[in-house]
PDB file with one MODEL, atoms N, CA, C and O in Angstrom:
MODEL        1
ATOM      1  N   UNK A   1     118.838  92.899 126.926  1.00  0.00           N
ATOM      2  CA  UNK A   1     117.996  94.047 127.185  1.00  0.00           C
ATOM      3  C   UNK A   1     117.269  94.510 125.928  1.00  0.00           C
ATOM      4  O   UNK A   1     116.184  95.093 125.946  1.00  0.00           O
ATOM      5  N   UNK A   2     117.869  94.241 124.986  1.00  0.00           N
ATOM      6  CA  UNK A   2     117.170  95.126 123.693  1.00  0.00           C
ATOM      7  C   UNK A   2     116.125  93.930 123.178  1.00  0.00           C
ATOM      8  O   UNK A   2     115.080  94.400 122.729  1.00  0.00           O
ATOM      9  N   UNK A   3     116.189  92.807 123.161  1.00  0.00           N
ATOM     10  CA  UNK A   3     114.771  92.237 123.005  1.00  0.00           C
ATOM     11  C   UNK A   3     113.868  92.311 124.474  1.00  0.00           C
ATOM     12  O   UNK A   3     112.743  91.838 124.316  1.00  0.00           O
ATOM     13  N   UNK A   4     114.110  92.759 125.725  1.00  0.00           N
ATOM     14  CA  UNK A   4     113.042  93.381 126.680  1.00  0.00           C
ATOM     15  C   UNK A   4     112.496  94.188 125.642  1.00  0.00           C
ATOM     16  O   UNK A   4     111.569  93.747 124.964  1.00  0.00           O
ATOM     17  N   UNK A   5     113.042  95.499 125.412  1.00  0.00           N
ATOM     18  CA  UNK A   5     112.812  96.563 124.804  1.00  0.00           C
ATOM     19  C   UNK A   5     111.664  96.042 123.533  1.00  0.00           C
ATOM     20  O   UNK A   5     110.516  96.474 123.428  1.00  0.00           O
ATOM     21  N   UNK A   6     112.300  95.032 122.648  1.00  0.00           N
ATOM     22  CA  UNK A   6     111.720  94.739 121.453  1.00  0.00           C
ATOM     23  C   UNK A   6     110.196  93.374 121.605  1.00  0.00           C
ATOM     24  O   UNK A   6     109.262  92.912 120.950  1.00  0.00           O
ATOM     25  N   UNK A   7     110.589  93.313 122.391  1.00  0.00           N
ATOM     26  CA  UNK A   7     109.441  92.655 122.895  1.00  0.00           C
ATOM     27  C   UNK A   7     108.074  93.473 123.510  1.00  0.00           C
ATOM     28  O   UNK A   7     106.893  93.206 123.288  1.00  0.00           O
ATOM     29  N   UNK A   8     108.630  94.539 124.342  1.00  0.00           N
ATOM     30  CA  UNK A   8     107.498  95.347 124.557  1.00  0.00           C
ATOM     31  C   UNK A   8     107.117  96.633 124.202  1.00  0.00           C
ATOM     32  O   UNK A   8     106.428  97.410 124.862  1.00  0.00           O
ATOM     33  N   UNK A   9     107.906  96.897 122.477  1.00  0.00           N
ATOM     34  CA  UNK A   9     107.615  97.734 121.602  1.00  0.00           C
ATOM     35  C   UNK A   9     106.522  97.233 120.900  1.00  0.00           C
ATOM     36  O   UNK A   9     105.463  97.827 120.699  1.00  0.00           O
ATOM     37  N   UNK A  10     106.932  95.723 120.410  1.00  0.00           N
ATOM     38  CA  UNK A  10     105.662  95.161 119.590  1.00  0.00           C
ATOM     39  C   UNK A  10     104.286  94.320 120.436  1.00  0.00           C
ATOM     40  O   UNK A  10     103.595  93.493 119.841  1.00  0.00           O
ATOM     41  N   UNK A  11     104.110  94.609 121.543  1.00  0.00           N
ATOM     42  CA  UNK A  11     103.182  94.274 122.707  1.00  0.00           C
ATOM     43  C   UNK A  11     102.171  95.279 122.113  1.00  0.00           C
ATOM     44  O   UNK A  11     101.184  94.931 121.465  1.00  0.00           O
ATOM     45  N   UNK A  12     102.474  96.442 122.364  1.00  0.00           N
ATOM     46  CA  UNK A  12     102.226  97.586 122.469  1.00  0.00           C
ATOM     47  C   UNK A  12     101.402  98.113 120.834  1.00  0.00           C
ATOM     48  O   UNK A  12     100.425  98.861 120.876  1.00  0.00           O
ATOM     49  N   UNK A  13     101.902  97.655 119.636  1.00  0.00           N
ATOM     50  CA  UNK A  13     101.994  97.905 118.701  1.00  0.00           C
ATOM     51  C   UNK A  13     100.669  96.876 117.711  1.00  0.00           C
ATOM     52  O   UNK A  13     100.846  95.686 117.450  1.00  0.00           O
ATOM     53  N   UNK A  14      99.766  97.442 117.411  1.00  0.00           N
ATOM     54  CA  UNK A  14      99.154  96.828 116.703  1.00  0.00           C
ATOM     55  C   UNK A  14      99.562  96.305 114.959  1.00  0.00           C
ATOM     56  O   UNK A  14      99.252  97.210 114.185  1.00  0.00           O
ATOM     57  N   UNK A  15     100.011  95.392 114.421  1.00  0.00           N
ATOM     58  CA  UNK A  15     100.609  95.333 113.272  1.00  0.00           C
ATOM     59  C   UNK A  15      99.913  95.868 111.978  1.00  0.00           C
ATOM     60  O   UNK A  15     100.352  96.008 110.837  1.00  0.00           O
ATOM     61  N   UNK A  16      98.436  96.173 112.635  1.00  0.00           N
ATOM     62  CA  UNK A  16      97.704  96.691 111.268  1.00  0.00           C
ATOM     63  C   UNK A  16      97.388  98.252 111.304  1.00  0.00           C
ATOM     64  O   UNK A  16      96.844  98.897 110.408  1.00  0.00           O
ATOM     65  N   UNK A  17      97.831  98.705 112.491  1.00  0.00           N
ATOM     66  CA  UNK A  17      97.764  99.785 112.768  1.00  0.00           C
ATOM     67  C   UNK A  17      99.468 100.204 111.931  1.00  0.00           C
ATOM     68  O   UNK A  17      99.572 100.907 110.926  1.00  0.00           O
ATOM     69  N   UNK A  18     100.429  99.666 112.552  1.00  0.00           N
ATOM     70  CA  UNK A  18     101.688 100.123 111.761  1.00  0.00           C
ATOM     71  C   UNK A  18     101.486  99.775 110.085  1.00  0.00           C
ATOM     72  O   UNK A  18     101.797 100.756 109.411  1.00  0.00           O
ATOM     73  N   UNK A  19     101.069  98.686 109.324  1.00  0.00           N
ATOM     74  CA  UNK A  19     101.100  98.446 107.974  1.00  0.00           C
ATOM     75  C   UNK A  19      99.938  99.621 107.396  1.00  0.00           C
ATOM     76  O   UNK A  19      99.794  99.998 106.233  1.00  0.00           O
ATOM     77  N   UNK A  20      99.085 100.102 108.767  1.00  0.00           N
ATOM     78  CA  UNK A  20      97.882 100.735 107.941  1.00  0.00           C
ATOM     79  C   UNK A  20      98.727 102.272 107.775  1.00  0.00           C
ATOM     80  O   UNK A  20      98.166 102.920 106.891  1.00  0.00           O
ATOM     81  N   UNK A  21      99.695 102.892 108.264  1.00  0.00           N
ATOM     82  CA  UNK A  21     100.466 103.648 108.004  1.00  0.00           C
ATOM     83  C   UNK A  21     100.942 104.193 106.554  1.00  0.00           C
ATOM     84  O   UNK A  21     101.203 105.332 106.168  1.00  0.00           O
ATOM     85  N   UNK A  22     100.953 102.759 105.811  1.00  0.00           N
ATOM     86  CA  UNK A  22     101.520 103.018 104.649  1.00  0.00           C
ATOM     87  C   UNK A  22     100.941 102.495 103.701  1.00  0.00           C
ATOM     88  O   UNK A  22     101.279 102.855 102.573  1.00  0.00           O
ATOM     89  N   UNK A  23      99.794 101.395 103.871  1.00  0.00           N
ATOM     90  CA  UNK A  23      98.885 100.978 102.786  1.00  0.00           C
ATOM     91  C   UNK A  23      97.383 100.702 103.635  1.00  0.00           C
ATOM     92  O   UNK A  23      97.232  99.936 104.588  1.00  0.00           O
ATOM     93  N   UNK A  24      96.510 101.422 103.091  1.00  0.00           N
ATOM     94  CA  UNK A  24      94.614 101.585 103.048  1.00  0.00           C
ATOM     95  C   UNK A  24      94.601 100.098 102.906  1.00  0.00           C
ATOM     96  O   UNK A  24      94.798  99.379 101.927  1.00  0.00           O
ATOM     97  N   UNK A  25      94.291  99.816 104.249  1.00  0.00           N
ATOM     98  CA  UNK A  25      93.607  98.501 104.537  1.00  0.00           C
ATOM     99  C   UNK A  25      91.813  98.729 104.503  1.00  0.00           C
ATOM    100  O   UNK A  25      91.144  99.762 104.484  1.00  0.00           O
ATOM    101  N   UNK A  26      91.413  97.266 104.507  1.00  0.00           N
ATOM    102  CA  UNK A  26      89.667  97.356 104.510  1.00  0.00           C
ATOM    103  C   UNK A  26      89.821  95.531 104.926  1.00  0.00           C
ATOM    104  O   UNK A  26      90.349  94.470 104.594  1.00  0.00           O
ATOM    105  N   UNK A  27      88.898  96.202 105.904  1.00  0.00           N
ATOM    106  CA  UNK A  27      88.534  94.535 106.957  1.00  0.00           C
ATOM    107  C   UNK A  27      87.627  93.826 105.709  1.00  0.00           C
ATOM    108  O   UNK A  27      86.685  94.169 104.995  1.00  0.00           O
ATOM    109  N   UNK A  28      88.562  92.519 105.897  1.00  0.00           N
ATOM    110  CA  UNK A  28      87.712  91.416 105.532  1.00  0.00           C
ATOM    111  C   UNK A  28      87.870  90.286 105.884  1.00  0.00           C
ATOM    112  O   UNK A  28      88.861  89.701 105.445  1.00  0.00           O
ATOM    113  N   UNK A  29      86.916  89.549 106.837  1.00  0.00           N
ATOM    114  CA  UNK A  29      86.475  88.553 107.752  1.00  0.00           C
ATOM    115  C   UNK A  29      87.761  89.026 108.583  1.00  0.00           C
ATOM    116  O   UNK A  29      88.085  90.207 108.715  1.00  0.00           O
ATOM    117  N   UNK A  30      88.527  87.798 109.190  1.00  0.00           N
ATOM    118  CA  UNK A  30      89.212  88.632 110.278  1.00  0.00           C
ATOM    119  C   UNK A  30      90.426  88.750 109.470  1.00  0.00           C
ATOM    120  O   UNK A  30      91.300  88.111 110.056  1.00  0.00           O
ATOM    121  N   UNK A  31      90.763  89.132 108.681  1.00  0.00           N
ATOM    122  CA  UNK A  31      91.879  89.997 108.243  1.00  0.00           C
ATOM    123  C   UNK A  31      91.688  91.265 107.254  1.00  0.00           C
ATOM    124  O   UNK A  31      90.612  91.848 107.120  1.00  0.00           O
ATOM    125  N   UNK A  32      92.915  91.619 106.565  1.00  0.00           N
ATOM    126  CA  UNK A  32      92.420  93.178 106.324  1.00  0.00           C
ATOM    127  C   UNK A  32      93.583  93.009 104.869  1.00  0.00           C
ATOM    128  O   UNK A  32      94.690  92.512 104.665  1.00  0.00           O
ATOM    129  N   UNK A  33      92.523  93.767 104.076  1.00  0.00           N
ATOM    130  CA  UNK A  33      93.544  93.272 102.499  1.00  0.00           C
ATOM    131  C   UNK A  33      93.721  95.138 102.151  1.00  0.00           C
ATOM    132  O   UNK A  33      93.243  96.195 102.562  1.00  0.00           O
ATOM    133  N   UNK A  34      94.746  94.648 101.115  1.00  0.00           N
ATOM    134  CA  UNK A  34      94.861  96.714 100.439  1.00  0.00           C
ATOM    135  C   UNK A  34      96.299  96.320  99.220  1.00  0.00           C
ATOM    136  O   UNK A  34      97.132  95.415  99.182  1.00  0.00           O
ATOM    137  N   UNK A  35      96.151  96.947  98.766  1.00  0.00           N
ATOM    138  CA  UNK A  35      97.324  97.348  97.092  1.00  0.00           C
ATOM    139  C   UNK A  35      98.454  96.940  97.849  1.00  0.00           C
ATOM    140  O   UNK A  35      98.574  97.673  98.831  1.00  0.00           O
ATOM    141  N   UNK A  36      99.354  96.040  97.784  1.00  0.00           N
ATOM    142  CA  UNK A  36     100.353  95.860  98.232  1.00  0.00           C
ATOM    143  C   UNK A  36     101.819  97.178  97.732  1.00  0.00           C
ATOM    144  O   UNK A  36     102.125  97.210  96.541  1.00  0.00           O
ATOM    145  N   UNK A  37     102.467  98.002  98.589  1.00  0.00           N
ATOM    146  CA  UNK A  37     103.151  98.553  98.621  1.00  0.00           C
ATOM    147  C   UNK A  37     104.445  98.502  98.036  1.00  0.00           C
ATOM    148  O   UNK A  37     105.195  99.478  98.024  1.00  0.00           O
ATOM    149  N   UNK A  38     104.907  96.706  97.250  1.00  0.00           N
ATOM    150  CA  UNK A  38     106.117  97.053  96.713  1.00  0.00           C
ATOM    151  C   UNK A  38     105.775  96.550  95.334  1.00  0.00           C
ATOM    152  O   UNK A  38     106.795  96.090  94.822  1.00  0.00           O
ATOM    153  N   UNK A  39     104.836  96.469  94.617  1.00  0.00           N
ATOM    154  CA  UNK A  39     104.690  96.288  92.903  1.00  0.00           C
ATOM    155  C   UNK A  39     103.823  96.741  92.964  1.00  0.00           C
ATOM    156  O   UNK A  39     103.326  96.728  94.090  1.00  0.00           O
ATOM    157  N   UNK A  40     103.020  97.455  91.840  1.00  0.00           N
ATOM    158  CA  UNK A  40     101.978  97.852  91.139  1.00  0.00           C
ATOM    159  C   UNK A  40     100.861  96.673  90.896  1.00  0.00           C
ATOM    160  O   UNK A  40     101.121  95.587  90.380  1.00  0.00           O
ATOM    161  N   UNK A  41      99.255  97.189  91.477  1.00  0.00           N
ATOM    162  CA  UNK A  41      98.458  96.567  91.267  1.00  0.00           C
ATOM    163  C   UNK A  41      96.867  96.976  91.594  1.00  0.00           C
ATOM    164  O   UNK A  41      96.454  97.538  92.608  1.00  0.00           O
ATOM    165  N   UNK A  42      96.057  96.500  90.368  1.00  0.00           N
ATOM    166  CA  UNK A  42      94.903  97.433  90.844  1.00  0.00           C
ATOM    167  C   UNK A  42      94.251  96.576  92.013  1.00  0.00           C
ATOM    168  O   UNK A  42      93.664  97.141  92.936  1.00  0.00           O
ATOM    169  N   UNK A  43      94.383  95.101  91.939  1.00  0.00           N
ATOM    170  CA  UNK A  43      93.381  94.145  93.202  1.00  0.00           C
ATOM    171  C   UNK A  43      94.192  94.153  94.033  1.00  0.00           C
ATOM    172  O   UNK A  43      95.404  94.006  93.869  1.00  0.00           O
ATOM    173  N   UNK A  44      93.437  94.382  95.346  1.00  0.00           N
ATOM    174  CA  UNK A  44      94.075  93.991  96.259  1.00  0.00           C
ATOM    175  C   UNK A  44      94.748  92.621  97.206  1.00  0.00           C
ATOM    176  O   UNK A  44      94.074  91.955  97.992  1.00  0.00           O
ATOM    177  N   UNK A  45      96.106  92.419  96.938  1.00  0.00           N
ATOM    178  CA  UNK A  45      96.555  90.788  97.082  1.00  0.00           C
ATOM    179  C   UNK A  45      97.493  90.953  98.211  1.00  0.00           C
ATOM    180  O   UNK A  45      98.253  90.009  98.424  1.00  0.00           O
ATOM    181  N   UNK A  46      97.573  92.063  99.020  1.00  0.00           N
ATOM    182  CA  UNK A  46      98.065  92.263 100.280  1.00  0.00           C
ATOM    183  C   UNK A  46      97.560  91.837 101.273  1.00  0.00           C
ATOM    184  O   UNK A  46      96.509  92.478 101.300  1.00  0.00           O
ATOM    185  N   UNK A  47      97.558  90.882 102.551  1.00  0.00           N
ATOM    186  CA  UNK A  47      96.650  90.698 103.143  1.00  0.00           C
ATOM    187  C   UNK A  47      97.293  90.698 105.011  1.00  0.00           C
ATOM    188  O   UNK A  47      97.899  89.732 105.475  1.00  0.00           O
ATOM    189  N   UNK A  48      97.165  91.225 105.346  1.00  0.00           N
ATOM    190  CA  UNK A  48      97.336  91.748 106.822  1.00  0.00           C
ATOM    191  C   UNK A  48      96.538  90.748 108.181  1.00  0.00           C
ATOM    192  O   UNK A  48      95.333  90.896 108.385  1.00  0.00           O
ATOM    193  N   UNK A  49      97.123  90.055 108.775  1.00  0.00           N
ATOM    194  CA  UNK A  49      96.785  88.824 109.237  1.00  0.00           C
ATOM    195  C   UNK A  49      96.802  89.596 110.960  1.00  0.00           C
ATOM    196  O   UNK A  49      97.914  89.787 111.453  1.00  0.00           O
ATOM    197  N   UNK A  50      95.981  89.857 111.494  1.00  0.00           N
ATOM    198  CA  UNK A  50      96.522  90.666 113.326  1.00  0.00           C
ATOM    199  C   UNK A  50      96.570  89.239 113.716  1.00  0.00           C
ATOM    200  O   UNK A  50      97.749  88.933 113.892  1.00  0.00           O
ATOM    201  N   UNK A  51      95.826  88.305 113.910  1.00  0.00           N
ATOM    202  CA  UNK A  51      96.046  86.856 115.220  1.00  0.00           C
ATOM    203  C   UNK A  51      97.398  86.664 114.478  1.00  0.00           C
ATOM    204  O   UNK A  51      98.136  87.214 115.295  1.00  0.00           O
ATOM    205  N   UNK A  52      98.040  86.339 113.690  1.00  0.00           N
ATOM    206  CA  UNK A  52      99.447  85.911 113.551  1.00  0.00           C
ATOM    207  C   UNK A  52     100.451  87.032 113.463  1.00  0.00           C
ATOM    208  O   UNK A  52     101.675  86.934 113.376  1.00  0.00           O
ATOM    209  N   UNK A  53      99.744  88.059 113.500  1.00  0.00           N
ATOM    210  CA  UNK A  53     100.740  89.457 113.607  1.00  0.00           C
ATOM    211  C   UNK A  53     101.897  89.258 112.393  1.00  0.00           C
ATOM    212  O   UNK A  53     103.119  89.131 112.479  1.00  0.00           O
ATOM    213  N   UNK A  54     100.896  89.290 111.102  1.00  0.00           N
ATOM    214  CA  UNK A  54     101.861  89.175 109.717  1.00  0.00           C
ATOM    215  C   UNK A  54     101.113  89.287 108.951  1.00  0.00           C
ATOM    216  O   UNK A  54      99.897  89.187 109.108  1.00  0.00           O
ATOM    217  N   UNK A  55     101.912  89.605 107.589  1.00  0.00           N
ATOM    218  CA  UNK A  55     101.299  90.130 106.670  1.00  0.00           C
ATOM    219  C   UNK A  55     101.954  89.099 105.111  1.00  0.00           C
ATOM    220  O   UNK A  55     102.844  88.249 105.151  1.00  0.00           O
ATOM    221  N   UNK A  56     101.206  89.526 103.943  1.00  0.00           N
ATOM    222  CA  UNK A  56     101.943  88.452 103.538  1.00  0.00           C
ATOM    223  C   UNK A  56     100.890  89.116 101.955  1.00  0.00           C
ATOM    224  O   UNK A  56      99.719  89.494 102.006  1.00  0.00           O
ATOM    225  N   UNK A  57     101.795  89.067 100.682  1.00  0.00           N
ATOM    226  CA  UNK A  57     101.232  89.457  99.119  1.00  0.00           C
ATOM    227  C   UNK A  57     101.072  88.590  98.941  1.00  0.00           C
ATOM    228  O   UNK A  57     101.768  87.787  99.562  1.00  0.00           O
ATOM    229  N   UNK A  58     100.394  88.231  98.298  1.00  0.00           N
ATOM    230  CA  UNK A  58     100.302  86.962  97.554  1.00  0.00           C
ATOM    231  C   UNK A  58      99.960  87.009  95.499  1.00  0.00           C
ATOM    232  O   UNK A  58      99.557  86.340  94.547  1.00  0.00           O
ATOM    233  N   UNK A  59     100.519  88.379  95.921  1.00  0.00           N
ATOM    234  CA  UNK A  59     100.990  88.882  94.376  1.00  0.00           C
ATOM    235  C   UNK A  59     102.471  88.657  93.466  1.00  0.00           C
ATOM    236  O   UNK A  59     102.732  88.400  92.291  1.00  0.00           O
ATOM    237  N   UNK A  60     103.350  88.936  94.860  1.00  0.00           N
ATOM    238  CA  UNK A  60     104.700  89.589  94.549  1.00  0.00           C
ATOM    239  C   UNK A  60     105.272  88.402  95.462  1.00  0.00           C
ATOM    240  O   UNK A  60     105.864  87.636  94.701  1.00  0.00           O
ATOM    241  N   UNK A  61     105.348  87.866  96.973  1.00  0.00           N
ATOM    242  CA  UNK A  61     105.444  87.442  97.425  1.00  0.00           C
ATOM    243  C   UNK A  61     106.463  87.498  98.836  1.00  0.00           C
ATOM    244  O   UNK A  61     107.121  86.639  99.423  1.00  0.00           O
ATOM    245  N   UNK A  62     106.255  88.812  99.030  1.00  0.00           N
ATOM    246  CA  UNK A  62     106.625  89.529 100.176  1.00  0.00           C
ATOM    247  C   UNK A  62     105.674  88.839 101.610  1.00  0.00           C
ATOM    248  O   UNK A  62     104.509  88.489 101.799  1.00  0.00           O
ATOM    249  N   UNK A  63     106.682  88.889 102.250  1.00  0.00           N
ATOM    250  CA  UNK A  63     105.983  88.443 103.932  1.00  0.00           C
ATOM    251  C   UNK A  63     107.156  89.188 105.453  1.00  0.00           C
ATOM    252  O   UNK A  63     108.329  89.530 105.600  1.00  0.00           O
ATOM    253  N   UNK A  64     106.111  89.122 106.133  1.00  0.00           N
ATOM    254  CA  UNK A  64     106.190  89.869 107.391  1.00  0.00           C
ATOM    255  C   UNK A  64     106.226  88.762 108.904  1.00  0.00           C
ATOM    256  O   UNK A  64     105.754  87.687 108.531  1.00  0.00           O
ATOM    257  N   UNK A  65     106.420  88.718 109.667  1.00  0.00           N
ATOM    258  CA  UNK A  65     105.787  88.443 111.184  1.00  0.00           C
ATOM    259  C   UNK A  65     105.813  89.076 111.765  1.00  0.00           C
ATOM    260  O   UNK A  65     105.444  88.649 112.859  1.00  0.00           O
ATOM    261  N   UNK A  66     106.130  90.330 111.785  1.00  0.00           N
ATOM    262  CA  UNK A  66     105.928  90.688 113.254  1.00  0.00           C
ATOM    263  C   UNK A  66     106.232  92.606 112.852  1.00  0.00           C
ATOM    264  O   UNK A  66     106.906  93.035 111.915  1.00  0.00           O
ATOM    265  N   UNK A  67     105.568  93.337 113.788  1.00  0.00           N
ATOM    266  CA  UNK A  67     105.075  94.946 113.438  1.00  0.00           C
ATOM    267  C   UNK A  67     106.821  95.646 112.857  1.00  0.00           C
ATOM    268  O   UNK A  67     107.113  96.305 111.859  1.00  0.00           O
ATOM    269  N   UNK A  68     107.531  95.211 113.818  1.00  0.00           N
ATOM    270  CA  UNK A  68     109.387  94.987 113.896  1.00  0.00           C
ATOM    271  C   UNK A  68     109.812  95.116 112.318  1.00  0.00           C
ATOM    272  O   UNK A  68     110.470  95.969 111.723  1.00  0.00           O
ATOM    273  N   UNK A  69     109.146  93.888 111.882  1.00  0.00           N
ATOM    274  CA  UNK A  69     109.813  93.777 110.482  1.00  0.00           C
ATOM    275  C   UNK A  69     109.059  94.415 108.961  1.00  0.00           C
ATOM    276  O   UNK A  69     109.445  94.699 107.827  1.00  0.00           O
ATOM    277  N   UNK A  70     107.789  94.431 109.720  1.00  0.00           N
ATOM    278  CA  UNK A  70     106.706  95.268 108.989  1.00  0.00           C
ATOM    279  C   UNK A  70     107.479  96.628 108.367  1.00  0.00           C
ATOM    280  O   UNK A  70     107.685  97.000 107.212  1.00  0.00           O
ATOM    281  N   UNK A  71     107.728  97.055 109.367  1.00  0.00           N
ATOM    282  CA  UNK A  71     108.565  99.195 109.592  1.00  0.00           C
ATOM    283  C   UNK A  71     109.813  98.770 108.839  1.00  0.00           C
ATOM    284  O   UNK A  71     110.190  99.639 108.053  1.00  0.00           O
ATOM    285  N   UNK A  72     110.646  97.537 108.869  1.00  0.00           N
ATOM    286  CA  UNK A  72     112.183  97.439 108.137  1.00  0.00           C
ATOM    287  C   UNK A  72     111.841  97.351 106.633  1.00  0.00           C
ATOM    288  O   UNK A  72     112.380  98.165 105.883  1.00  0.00           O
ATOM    289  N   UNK A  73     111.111  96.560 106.202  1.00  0.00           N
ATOM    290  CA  UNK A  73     110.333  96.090 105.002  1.00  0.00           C
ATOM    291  C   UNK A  73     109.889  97.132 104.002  1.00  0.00           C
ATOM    292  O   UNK A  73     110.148  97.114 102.799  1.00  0.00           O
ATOM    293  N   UNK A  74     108.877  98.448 104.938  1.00  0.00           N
ATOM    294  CA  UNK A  74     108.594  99.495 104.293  1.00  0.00           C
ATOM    295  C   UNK A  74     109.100 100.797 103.672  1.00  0.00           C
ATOM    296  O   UNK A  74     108.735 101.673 102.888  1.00  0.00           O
ATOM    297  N   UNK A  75     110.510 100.332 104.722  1.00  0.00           N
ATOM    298  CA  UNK A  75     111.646 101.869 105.012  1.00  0.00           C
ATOM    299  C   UNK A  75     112.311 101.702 103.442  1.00  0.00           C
ATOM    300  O   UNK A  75     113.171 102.491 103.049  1.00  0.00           O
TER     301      UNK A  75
ENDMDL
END
């Protein structure tokens, strides 16, 4: 029952809408980049992927799949 539940929490859930919560995204081509949230940095090397519903630094080297782990990641 709790992946019913977790399955149609993140249906529901846009992943750039939850990451845009906590870091200023800005569309570019079809993904969306911004200051990655767990090291210090002035370029932006965060990059927010919606068709694969993940996110992923490519500073620090933090990664995501899914809106679920996005919210555990940030807490």
């Amino acid at each position: 029952m709790a992946s019913g539940v977790a399955a149609e929490v993140k249906s529901k859930l846009s992943i750039v809408d939850v990451v845009g919560e906590q870091v200023h995204l800005r569309k570019a081509g079809t993904t969306y980049k911004g200051l990655c949230p767990f090291h210090g940095e002035k370029t932006p090397s965060f990059v927010v992927t919606p068709a694969r519903e993940s996110w992923h630094c490519f500073g620090c080297g933090e990664a995501a799949t899914s809106s679920a782990s996005s919210c555990a990641a940030t807490d």
